[in-house]
N, C-alpha and C positions, 0 to 999 in steps of 0.2 A: 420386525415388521417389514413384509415388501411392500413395493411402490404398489400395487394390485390391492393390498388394502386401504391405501391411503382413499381412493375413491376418485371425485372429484375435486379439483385443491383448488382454491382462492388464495391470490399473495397478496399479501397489503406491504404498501411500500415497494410496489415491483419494479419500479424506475431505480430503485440502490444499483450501485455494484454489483455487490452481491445477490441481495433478492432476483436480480436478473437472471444472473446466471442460473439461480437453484431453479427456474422457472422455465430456463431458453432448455435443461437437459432433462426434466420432466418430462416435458412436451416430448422430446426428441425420444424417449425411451414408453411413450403412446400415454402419458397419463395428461387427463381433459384438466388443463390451467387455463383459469383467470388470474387478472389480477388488476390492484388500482393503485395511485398514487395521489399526492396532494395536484400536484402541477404537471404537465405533458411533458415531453423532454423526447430529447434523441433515441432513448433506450424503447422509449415505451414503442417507438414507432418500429423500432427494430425488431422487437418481439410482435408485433401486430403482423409483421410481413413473414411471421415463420408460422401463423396463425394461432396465437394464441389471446384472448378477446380482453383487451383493457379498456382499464374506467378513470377519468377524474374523479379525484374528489372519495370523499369516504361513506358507504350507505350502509346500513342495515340490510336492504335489500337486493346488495349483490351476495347476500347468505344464502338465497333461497332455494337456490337447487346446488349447492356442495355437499362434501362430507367431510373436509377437512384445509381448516385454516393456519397458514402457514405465516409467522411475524417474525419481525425480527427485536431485539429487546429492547431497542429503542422508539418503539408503539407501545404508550399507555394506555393501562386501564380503561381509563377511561374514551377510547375511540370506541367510535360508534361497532365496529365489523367486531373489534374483540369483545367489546360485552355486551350484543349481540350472540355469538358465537359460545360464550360464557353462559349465556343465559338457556339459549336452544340447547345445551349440551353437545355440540359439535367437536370433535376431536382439534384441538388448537399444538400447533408444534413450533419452535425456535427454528431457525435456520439450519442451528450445532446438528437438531435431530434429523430433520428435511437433511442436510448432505451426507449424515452418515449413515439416511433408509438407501440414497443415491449411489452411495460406495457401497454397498452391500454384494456382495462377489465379485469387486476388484482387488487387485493389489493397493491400498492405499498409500501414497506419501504425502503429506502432513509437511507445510513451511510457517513455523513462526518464530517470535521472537518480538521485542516490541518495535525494532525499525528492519524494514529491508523487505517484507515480506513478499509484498505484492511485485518488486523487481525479483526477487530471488524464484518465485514462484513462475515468472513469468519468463526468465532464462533458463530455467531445468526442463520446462516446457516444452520452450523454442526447439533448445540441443536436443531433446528425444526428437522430435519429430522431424532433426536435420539429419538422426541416426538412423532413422527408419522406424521409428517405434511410431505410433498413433495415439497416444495416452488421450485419454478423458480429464478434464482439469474444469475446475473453476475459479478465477481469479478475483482481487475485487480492483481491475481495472484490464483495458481493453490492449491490446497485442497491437502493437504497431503491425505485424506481418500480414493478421488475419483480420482485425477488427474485431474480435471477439472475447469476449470473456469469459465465456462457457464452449465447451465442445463434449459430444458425446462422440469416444472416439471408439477404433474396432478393436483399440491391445487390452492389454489385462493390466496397465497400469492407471489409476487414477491420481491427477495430482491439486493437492486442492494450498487454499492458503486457509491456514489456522489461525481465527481470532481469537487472543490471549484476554482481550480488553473486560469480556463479560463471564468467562473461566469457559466459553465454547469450545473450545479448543481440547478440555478433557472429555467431551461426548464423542469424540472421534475415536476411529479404531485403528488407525494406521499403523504397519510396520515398519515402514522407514520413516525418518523426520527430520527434518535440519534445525536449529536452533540458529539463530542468527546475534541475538543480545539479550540479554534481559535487564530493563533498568524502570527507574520506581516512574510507572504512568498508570492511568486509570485507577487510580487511589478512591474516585471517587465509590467502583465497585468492592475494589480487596482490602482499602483500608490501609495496611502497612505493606511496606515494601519485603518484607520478610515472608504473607501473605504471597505476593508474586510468587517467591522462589521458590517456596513451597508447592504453587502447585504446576512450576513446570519441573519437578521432581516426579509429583505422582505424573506429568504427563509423561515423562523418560524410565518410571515403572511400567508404563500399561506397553512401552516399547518393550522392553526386556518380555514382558507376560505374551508377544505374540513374537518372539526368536525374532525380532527384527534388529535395528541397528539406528543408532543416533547423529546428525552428524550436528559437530560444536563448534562456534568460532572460541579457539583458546587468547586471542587477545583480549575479548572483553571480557570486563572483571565477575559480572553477573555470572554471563556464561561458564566462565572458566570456574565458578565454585559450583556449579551444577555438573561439571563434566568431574570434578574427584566428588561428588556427593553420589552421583548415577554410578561410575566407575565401582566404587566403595560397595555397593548393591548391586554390581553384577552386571549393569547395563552394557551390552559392545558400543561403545564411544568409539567417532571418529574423527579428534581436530584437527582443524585446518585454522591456519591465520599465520602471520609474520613471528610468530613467537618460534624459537628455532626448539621448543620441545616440543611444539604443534607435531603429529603423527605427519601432515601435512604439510609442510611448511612453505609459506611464499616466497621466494626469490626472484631477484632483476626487475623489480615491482617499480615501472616509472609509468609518467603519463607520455603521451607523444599527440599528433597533431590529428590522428584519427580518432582517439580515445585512451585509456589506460589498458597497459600492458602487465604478465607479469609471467613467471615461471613457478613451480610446483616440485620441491625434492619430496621424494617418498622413501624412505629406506636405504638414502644415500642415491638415488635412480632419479635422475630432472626426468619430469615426463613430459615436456615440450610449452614453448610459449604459446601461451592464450594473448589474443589482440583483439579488444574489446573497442566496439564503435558507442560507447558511451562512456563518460565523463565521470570523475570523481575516484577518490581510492576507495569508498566503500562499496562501489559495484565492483571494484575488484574481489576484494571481499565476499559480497555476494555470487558473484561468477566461479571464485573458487569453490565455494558453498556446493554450487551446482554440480560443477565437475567431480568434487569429492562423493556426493550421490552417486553419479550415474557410473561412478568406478566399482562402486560398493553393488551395485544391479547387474553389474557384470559386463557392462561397456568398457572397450577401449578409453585409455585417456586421450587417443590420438581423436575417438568419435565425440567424445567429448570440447576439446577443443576447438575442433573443427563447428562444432555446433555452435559455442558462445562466439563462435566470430561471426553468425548470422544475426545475433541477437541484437535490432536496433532501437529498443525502449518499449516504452508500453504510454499510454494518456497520462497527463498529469503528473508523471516523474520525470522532470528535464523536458518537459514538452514546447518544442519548438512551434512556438504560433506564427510567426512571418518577422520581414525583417523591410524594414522603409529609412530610405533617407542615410542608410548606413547603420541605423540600430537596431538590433537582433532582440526580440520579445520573446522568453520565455514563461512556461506556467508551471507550477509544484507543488504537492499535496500536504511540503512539508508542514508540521503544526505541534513540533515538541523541537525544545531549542537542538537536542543533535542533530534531529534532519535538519535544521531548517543553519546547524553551523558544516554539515558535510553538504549542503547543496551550494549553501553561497561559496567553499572552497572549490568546489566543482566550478564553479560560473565563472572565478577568475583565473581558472586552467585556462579559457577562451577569451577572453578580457584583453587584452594587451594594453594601451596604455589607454584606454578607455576608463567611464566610471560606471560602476556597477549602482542601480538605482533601480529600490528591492520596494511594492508594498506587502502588509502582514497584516491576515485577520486571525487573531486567536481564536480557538474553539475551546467551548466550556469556560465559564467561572473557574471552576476548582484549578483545574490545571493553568489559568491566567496567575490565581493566587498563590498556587506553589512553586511558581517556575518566571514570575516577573520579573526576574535581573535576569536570570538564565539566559529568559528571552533578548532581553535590553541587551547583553554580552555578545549573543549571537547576534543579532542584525546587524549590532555595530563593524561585523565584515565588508559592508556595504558600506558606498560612499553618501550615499543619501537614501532617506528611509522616508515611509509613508505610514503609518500605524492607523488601523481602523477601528472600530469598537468592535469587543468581541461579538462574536457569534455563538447567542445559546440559546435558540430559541425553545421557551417552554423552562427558561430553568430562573431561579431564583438569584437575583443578583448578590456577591458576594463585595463587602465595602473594600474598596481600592484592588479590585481584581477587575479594572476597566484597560482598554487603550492607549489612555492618557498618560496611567499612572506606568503602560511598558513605555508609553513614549517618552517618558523624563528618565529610561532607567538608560537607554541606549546611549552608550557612550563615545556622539559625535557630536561636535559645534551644533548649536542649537537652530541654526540655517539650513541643517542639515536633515533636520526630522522636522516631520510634521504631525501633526495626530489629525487625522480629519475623519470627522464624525458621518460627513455626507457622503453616500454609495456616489452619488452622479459625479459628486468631486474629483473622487480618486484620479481617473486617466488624465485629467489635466494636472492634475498636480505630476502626476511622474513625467511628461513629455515636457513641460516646460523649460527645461534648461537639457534635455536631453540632446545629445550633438553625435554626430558620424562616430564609431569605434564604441556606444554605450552600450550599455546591456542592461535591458527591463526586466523584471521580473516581477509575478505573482504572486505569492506562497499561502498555503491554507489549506484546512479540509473545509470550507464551504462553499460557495459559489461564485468565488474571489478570482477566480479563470473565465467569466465573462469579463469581466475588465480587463485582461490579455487581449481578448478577443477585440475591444473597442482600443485600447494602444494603437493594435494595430490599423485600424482603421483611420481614428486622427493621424498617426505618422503620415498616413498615404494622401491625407489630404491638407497636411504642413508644407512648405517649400522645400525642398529636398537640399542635400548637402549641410546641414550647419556644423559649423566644427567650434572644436574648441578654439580660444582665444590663446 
């Protein structure tokens, strides 16, 4: 299908991430987008100023002059636009299909795995376009450099991020791909974790099917039995990670006072230290990810390098909201206990003898209910915790997959957590004993970064200076 068939598109849900972007590079490549959302938001206004006409709210009758409705899979049936649209017989597509009519005569590259995606995606990005290349990319969050999360660019490379979560990620057609981890989430879709691995095999078959080339972290254990399952069938594998069989292998890997650090042997050959201005070892990780791509596309490792040293973050990974009084607030999207135990290791890289004082909204039941110590294990990095009720809006409550029951799992003095049920609550609860050298945090996929936002705002209107005792 090309975009010339698609007609005229309506996006529902076009304030996402992603629905943004598939919307902002539409437009850009002459195809007539609307689209709507529940609530207004920053995004909706960003796309209204590139001209493309948004709506609150959901009608039946922003159908009436399209040809083609574009959802994402977490819109029910039951909305009015989709059965509507269901009913008119209207051409209706997924996102997975909308970005891969979008890639349709680029070079595609393909980033997933189940954590790291949208950083990973977002520094292989950055470094092309510090090399000179101009790649087309859609992310699902925005570029600290550019603000953007879509660009329709002039090369011939597209680089997108692949969601594993709903099996999207197999409608794509990419010849290069990075893997970053694979571990048992969105159970609520594949069911068994066995399920996952399966189908990021058939994803590292359809690589082999277009002569392209895979790239793997061989640290982690998921990945690592996908790279001899792919291997075994013929796929060109290429890992990277600390493991010293890694094809790649990381070396002189520390953190330092700008960010983390590391080096890269290949074939017995360092090919020069990368100096990353963000935080944590797994965006080292992810950085080498990048670099082992853009070597495989025929870049210098030296273009490469040079590129991840521009790379400054993207929203809501490690995002820096303001700092009052001596305490530094940040926001993160994390919302499965790895992210959420590799950002709070990240946080007390900058910490010094400060306390780290984290709140946490879970997202989904299901994932509350499979992973509630997980969770409790992880935040317990932190020196005092906030725990809020989960966030599922629209889903069926699962018994003892609530807030309460993560906040009795975390394993700190009992002064030290709170579970608070009340939104308005929260930012008084974390500033309260906050003092000069702490570090606040947000963490969550829902809209748990407005309350970063007001942190900072009480900080600036507390007394300044309080220290610890």
């Amino acid at each position: 299908m090309t975009l010339q068939d698609l007609g005229r598109v309506h996006v529902v849900g076009i304030g996402g991430a992603g629905m943004s972007g598939i919307a902002r590079i539409l437009a850009s490549r002459g195809v007539q987008v609307s689209g709507c959302d529940a609530k207004d938001s920053r995004r909706l206004a960003a796309l209204s100023a590139v001209g493309i006409d948004t709506m609150i709210g959901h009608d039946p009758d922003h159908l009436d002059e399209i040809d083609t409705l574009i959802l994402s899979t977490a819109i029910p049936a039951k909305n009015p636009e989709r059965a509507e649209a269901s009913r008119l017989g209207k051409r209706v597509m997924n996102r997975a299909e909308a970005l891969t009519a979008i890639m349709s005569g680029f070079t595609g590259v393909a980033v997933t795995g189940t954590h790291g995606k949208t950083t990973t995606t977002s520094m292989l990005t950055v470094a092309l376009q510090h090399a000179g290349a101009d790649p087309s990319f859609a992310i699902g969050s925005e570029l600290n450099e550019s603000g953007a999360n879509a660009h329709l660019g002039t090369g011939s490379l597209f680089i997108a991020e692949a969601d594993e979560s709903d099996g999207a990620f197999l409608q794509l057609n990419p010849s290069i791909a990075i893997v970053t981890n694979i571990e048992a989430d969105h159970l609520d879709y594949w069911g068994t974790f066995e399920a996952i691995e399966q189908a990021f095999l058939d994803f590292a078959l359809g690589i082999k099917q277009r002569d392209g080339f895979l790239v793997v972290c061989l640290d982690d254990p998921g990945a690592a039995r996908l790279i001899g399952a792919a291997r075994s069938a013929g796929v060109d594998i290429r890992s990277y990670g600390e493991s010293s069989d890694a094809d790649f292998h990381m070396v002189d890997v520390q953190p330092s006072s700008q960010g983390w650090s590391f080096n890269t042997a290949h074939q017995g050959v360092r090919l020069g230290q990368v100096q990353l201005q963000v935080f944590g070892h797994h965006n080292a990780l992810n950085a080498q990810a990048a670099l082992v791509a853009m070597i495989g596309m025929g870049y210098t490792a030296q273009q490469g390098i040079d590129g991840l040293r521009k790379f400054s973050g993207t929203r809501r990974r490690f995002d820096f909201k303001g700092e009052a009084g001596g305490i530094r607030v940040y926001d993160d999207y994390a919302h499965h206990p790895t992210e959420i135990t590799a950002t709070l290791r990240a946080a007390r890289e900058l910490l010094g003898e400060g306390q780290l004082i984290v709140a946490f909204q879970a997202h989904h039941y299901y994932r509350t209910a499979l992973f509630s110590k997980e969770f409790g294990a992880a935040l317990g990095l932190a020196d005092k915790v906030v725990v809020l009720e989960v966030f599922a809006p629209g889903e069926e409550p699962i018994p003892g997959a609530s807030g309460q029951t993560m906040a009795a799992n975390v394993p700190l003095a009992a002064d030290c957590v709170i579970f608070e049920p009340s939104w308005s609550a929260v930012a008084q609860d974390l500033i309260r004993d906050a003092c000069s050298g702490d570090i606040i945090m947000t963490l969550g996929a829902g809209d748990i970064g407005l309350i970063a936002v007001e942190v900072v705002e009480r900080l600036q209107e507390r007394e300044p200076g309080r220290q610890h005792e």
